[in-house]
N, C-alpha and C positions, 0 to 999 in steps of 0.2 A: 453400484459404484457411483452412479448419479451420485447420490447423497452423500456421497465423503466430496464430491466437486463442491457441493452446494454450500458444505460447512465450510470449506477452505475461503469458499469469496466471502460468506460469510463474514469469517474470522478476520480476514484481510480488511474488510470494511469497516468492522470494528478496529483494527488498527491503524489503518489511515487517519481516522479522525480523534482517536488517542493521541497517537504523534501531532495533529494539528493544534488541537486543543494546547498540551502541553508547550505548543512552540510559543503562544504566548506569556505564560510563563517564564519559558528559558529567557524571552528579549523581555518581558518588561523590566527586570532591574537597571537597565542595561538604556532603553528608551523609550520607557514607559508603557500605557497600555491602552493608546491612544489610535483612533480610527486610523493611523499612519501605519502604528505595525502590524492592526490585522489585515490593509488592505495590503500590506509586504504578503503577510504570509500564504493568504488567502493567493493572491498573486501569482505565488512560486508553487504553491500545491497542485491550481489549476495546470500551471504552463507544464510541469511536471508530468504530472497525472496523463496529460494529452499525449504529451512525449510518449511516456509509457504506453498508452491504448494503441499509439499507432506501433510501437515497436512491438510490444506483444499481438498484436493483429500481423505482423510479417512474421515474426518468428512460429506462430502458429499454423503458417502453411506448410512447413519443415516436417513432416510425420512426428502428428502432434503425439505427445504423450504424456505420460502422470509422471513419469523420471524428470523430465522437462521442465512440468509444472512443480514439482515439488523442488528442482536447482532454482529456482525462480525465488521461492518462500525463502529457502537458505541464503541468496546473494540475498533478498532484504533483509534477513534475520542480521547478516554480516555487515552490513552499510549502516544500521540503524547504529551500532555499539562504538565508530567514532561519535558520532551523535550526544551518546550518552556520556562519553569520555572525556569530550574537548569543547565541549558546547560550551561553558565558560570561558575557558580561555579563547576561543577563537569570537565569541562575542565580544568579550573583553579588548580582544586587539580591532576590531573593527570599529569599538566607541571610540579609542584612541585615537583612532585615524580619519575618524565620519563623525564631524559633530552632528550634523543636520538628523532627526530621528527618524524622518522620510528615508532617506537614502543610507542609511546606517542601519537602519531594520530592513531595508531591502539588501543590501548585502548580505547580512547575517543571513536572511533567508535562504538565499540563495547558497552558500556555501555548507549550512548545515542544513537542509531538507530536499534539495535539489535532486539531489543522487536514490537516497533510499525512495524517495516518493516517486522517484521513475520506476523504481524496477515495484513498488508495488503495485505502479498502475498496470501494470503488464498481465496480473493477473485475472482480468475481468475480461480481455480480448479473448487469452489464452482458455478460461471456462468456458466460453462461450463455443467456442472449437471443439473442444474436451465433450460436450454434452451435444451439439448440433448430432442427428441421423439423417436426417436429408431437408432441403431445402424448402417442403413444402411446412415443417415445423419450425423451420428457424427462428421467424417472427416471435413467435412464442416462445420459445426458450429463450432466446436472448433476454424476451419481456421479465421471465419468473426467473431468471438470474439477477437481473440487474435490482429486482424486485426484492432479492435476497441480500444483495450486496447493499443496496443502500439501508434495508432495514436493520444488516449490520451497522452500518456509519452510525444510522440514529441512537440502537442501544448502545455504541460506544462513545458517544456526546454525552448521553444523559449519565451513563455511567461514570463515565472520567470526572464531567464537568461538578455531578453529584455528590459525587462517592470516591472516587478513586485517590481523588487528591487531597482528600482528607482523611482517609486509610494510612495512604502512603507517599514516602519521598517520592518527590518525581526522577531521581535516578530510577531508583527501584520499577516503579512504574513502567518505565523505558527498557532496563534489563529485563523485566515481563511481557514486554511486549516482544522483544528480541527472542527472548527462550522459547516463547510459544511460535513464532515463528518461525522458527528452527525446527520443532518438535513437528509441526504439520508440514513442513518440506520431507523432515525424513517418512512421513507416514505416507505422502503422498509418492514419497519412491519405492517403500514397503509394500505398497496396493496397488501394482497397474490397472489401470483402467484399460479394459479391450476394446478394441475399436467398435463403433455402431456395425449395424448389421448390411446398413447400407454400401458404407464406406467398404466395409472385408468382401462383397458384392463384387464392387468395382475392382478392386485390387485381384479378383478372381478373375476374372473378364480383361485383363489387361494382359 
């Protein structure tokens, strides 16, 4: 069951940097494609993302589980599809009102990535819980997750920035990232993960 944790950060890391990549896209008609609105988006990814790790790092002291983790996939699978929906118009109304490109890409950022990119930072804390069996392995699991999740981000840079967007609309693209997102929350509630051997120890002894 390791290995269905491992694909899910995986997957998520591949997604995260899909959704980033595309966000410039969605702003540049809007305010170009100038060092102002990657350092927006880039910005709001990170402050997010942080948000996320530490919120999924509290919520994973809660008896952690794969039900859990996989309502996690699903609220981002659900956050991401305003995204895909209004992302025009709600940039649209923000050039309106925000000449400046600086501060009019930092808005947009924030109002369309702010949300889904928390709750997908949440799931790299919450793996990391999910796989730990006792403290003297930690170190290392944590290393060959995070080892996992980012080698997700990279194949979905080079994939997006490559291939994806020239395959497909970037709606499309988005509603794929969404579906698939969906589809490993329900899988990951379909497959609990049982607790390490360590952990059901403790819980004996208590």
């Amino acid at each position: 069951m390791n290995t269905l944790v491992l694909l899910c950060a995986f997957i998520m890391g591949f997604s995260i940097m899909t959704v980033e990549l595309l966000g410039g896209k969605i702003l540049s008609p809007y305010f170009g494609g100038s060092v102002y609105v990657w350092g927006s988006i880039i910005t709001v990814f990170m402050l997010a993302l942080s948000i996320g790790y530490l919120v999924g790092g509290r919520l994973s002291l809660r008896e952690p589980n794969t039900r859990k983790y996989g309502t996690i996939f699903i609220i981002a699978s659900l956050t991401t599809l305003p995204l895909v929906i209004w992302h025009a118009e709600l940039s649209d109304w923000v050039f309106m009102h925000i000449e400046d490109p600086r501060y009019g890409s930092l808005v947009s950022s924030v109002i369309l990535f702010l949300i889904p990119t928390t709750i997908m930072g949440m799931v790299a804390p919450y793996s990391v819980r999910l796989l730990v069996a006792n403290t003297e392995s930690s170190g290392q699991t944590a290393g060959f997750l995070y080892f996992v999740s980012t080698l997700g981000s990279a194949l979905g840079t080079i994939m997006t920035s490559f291939y994806l967007v020239l395959w497909f609309e970037l709606d499309n693209i988005l509603y794929g990232v969404a579906a698939v997102l969906f589809v490993v929350g329900i899988v990951a509630i379909l497959f609990p993960k049982p607790l390490p051997k360590a952990e059901k120890a403790e819980l004996y002894n208590e």
